[in-house]
C-alpha positions, 0 to 999 in steps of 0.5 A: 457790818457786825462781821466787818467790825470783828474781822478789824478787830481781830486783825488790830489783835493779831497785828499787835500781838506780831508786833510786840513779837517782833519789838521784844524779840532777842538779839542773835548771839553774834559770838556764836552765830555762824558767818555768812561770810568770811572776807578781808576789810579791803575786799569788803569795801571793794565789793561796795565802791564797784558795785553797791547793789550787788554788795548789798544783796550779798552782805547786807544783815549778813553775818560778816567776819572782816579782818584787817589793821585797825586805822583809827579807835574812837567812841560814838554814842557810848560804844566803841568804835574800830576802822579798819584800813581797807588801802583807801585814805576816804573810806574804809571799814567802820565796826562798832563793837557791842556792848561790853566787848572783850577788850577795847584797847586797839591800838593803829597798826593791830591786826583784828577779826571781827564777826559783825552784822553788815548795815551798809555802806555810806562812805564807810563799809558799817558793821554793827554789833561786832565782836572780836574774833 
């Protein structure tokens, strides 16, 4: 019984100890950060619409650089957030850019790259924590 309770205990203490690891970890660098993939807005949403299983295996938590003529800017919970035209008038190309981006002023019609991480796909193709290019 003794032996038992060491062995819990000293599991609840590795346990925690991985995750408080794992809840301060740092963010990675996205600006500096290699892509995995290099792809346009309307490929990139393609991929998903046919075949969204295939598409997230591929993209999902990946490191994406997407380009493509911004559609709309706009602002959610504080940050900025840039849809890019993906030649669908539904969906589309959702980046929110991290914090303290370069620049915010996109205006419709602005060609953009940006290097982001792929979250998934809802109606829109998600990219998060995206930095321009």
């Amino acid at each position: 019984m003794k032996k038992l309770l060491i062995a819990a205990l000293l599991l609840a203490v590795v346990g925690g100890g991985v995750g408080f690891y794992m809840w301060n970890k740092p963010h990675q660098d996205i600006a500096s950060a290699t892509s995995d993939v290099t792809i346009s807005a309307n490929e990139l949403l393609t991929a998903f619409q046919t075949g969204e299983e295939a598409a997230n295996a591929k993209y999902l938590d990946k490191i994406v650089e997407v380009s493509g003529e911004v559609r709309e800017v706009g602002q959610t919970e504080g940050k900025t957030v840039v849809r890019l035209n993906a030649g669908d008038s539904m969906d589309g190309v959702t980046c929110e850019l991290d914090a303290n981006p370069k620049r915010t002023d996109f205006k419709p019609g602005d060609q953009v790259t940006f290097k982001c991480t792929c979250s998934g796909f809802l109606m829109d193709v998600v990219l998060v924590r995206c930095v321009e290019k």
